[in-house]
C-alpha positions, 0 to 999 in steps of 0.5 A: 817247794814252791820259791815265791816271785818279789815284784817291784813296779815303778813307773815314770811317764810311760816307762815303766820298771818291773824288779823281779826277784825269786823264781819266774816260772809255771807257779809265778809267771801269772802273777808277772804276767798280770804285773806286765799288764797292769803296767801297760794299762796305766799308761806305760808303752815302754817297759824295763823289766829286771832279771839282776835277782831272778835265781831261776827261769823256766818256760813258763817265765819266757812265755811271759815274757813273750806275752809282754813283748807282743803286748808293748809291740801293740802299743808300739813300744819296746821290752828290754831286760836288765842284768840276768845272772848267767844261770839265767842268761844261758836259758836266753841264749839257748833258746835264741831269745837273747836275740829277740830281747836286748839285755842291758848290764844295768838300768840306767843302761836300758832306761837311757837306750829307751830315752834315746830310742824315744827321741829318734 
């Protein structure tokens, strides 16, 4: 049974949110992949992606992330994520990769980080 992926963009000068809500895994994460891109070529440098109603992560879900991450590098940007349930927080911190993407309680948390980052 395939689980579907809810993305929900918003974007504010060049920051921009993505909302995920489902599964990000092999069936899913080219769509986000594609969403992430999209977002980067509107104009966004900085990106704030959501995790708070991801249910489940596989591979293919942090592959894409990484992708991102590497993408919004180029633009000298940064990724961060917000509120991953613990389900997906362990798969984080198992791979190590709790190391390499800050994680934010909630968005108003990363989207003041970046601003304060942004005015350094």
């Amino acid at each position: 049974m395939e689980m579907d992926l809810g993305v929900d963009v918003t974007m504010d000068g060049n920051l921009g949110i993505i909302r995920l809500t489902g599964e990000l895994d092999a069936y899913t994460s080219s769509r986000f992949k594609e969403v992430m891109i999209n977002t980067l070529e509107k104009g966004c440098t900085n990106l704030v992606v959501s995790l708070a109603d991801v249910e489940y992560i596989d591979s293919s879900g942090l592959g894409a992330l990484v992708g991102g991450l590497k993408r919004v590098s180029e633009r000298s940007g940064k990724l961060v994520l917000v509120g991953a349930r613990p389900q997906v927080r362990k798969v984080f911190e198992i791979t190590g990769l709790e190391k390499v993407f800050p994680i934010y309680r909630n968005e108003s948390e990363a989207v003041e980080s970046l601003k304060r980052d942004e005015s350094q």
